[in-house]
Legacy VTK file of the C-alpha trace (Angstrom):
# vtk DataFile Version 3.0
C-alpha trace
ASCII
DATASET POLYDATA
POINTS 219 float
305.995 239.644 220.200
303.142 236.946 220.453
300.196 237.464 218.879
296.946 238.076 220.509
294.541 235.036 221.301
291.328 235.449 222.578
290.405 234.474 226.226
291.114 230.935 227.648
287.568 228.712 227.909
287.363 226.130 231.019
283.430 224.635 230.575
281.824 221.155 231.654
281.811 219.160 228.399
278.847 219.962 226.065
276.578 217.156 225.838
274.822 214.879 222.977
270.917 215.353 222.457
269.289 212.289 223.942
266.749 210.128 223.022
264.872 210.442 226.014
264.314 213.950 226.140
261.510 215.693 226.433
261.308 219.443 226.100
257.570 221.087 227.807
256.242 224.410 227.449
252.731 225.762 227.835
251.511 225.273 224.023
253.819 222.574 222.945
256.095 219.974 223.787
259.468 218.540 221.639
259.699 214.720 221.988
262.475 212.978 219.661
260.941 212.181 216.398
259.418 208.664 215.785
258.717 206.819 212.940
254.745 207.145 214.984
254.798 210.700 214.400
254.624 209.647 209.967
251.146 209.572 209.869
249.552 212.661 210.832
252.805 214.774 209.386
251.482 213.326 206.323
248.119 214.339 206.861
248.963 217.824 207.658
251.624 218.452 205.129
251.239 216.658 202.412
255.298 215.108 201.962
255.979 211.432 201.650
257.179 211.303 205.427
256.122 207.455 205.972
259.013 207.005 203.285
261.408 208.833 204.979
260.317 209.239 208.725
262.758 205.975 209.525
265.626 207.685 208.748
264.971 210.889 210.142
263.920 209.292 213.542
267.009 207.343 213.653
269.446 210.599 212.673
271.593 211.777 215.832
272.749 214.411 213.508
270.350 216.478 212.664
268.709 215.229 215.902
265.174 215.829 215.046
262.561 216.968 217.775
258.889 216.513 216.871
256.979 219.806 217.900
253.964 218.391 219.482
250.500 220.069 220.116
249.491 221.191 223.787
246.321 223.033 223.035
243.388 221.191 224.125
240.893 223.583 222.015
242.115 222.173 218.747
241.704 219.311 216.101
245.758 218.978 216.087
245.525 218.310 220.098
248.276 216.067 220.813
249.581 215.407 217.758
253.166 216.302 215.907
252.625 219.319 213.888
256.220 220.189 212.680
259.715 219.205 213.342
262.959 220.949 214.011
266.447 219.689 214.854
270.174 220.236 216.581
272.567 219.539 213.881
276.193 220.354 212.993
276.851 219.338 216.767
280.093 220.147 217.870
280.234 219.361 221.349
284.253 219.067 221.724
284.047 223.124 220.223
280.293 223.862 222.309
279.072 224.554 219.258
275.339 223.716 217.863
272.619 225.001 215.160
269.074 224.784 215.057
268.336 224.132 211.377
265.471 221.576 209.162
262.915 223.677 210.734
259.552 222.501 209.058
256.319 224.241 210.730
253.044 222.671 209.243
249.845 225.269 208.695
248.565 224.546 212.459
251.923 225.710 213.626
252.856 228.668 211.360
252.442 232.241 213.339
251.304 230.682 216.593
252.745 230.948 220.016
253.709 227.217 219.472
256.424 227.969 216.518
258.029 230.204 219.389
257.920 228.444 222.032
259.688 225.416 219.809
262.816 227.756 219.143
262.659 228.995 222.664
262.501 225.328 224.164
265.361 224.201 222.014
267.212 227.358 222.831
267.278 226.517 226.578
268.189 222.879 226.035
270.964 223.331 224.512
272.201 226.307 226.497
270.925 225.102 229.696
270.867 221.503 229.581
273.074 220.228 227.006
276.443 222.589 228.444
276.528 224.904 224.363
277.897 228.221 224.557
277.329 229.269 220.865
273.386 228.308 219.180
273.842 228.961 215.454
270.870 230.038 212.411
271.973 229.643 208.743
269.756 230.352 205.920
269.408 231.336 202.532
270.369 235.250 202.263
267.664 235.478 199.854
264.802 234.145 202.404
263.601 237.431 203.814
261.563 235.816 206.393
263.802 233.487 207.785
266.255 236.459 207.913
263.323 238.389 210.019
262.501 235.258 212.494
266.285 234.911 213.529
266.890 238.428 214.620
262.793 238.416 215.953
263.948 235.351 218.745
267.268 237.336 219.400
269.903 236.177 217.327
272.796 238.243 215.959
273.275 238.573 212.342
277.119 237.722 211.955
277.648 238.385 207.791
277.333 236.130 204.728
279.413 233.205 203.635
279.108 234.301 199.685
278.900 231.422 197.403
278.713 229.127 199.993
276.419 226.247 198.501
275.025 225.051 195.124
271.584 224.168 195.361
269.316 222.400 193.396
271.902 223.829 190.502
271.586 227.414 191.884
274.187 229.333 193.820
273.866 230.663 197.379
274.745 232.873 199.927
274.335 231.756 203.625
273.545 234.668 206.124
274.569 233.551 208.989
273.437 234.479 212.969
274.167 233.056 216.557
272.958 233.899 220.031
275.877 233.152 222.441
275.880 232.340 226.195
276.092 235.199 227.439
273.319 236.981 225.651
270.704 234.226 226.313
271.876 234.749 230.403
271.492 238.408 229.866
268.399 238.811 227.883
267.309 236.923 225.354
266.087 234.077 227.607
264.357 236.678 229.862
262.389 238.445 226.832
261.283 235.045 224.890
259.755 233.972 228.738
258.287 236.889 229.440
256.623 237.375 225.697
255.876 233.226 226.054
253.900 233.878 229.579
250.245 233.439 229.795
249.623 236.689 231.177
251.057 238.287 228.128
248.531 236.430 226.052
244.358 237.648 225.813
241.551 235.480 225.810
241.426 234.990 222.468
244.835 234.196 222.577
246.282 237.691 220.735
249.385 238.715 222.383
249.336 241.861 224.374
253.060 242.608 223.816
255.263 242.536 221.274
258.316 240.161 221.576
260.578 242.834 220.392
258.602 245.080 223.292
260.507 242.803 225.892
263.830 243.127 224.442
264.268 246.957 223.922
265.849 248.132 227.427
264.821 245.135 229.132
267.062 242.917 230.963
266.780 239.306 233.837
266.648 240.707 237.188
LINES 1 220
219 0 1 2 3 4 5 6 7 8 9 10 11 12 13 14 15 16 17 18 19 20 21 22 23 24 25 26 27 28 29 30 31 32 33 34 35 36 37 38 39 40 41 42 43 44 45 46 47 48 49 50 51 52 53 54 55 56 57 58 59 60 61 62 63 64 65 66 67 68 69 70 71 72 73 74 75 76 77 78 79 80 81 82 83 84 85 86 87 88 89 90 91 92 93 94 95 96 97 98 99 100 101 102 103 104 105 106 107 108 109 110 111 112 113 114 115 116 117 118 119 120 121 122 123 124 125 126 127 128 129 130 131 132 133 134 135 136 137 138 139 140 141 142 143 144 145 146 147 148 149 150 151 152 153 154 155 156 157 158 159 160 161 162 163 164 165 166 167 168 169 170 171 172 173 174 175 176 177 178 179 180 181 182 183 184 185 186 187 188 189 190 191 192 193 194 195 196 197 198 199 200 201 202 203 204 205 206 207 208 209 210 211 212 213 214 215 216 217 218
């Protein structure tokens, strides 16, 4: 008796990140990091990034995206306030994690750090051909933990001893949001939380994101 398989997959081929890309959204934008983009990380976070920024820039895995500033109101206007990246790219397997996430002060708990996760979300379902968009961290960092399962991910388990770091052991907790939940509702609840109307004057959400994903569902 054979044993049982799970269902055949027939995709397009996933696709590489590109240099040229450029990601948009209302607060921010996601351009590829560039060795231009040193100067006022350093200013805003302190690390030795003109050291390091070459190599970074020049990675196609991780594929760093610098998270750039939209808002017109503020000193950080148009300038790179944090990074993120694609890495562990697997596109012969459709298979890609978001990961090196590094949110300066200007970005931390602002409709901007969302919007980054959400934009690189969609490009990689949407543009790039993945099926399966992978978080890893630490099963010790509580709010990491709490920000994957806040933008919709799935918490899979823990890989137990999984890594030595910095001489300590660790256990990876590990999440995903697949295809088919970003069609059915995770893309759906990150827009409609990310829409202006859902945002005050002050800009103070009116809605929670969680508020958009209990019972609610793309048309």
């Amino acid at each position: 008796m054979a044993r049982p398989r799970g269902p055949f997959v027939s995709l397009p081929p996933a696709l590489l990140p590109s240099n040229k890309t450029v990601l948009t959204g209302r607060t921010i934008t996601l351009e590829k990091l560039q060795p231009k983009h040193a100067k006022d990380l350093f200013n805003l976070v302190g690390e030795e990034f003109e050291r390091n920024i070459a190599a970074r820039s020049a990675s196609l895995d991780p594929f760093f995206f610098a998270i750039i500033d939209k808002r017109s109101s503020v000193p950080t206007s148009g300038k790179p306030i944090g990074y993120l990246t694609l890495m562990r790219i697997t596109p012969e397997q459709w298979t890609v994690e978001i990961g090196n996430v590094m949110l300066s002060a200007a970005v931390q708990r602002t409709t901007g750090a969302t919007e980054a996760f959400y934009l690189l979300a969609r490009h990689a379902f949407e543009d790039l051909n993945y099926r399966r968009f992978e978080w890893k961290c630490d099963s010790l960092n509580s709010p990491s933990r709490k920000a994957a399962l806040r933008l919709g991910f799935t918490f899979e388990g823990i890989f137990r001893q999984h890594m030595v770091v910095k001489g300590r052991s660790r256990d990876t907790a590990w999440f995903s949001i697949v295809r088919d939940e970003w069609d059915s509702g995770v893309k759906y609840a990150m827009e409609k939380w990310l829409d202006g109307e859902n945002f005050d004057e002050n800009g103070n959400q009116k809605k929670a994101l969680q508020d958009y994903k209990l019972g609610s569902t793309a048309n």
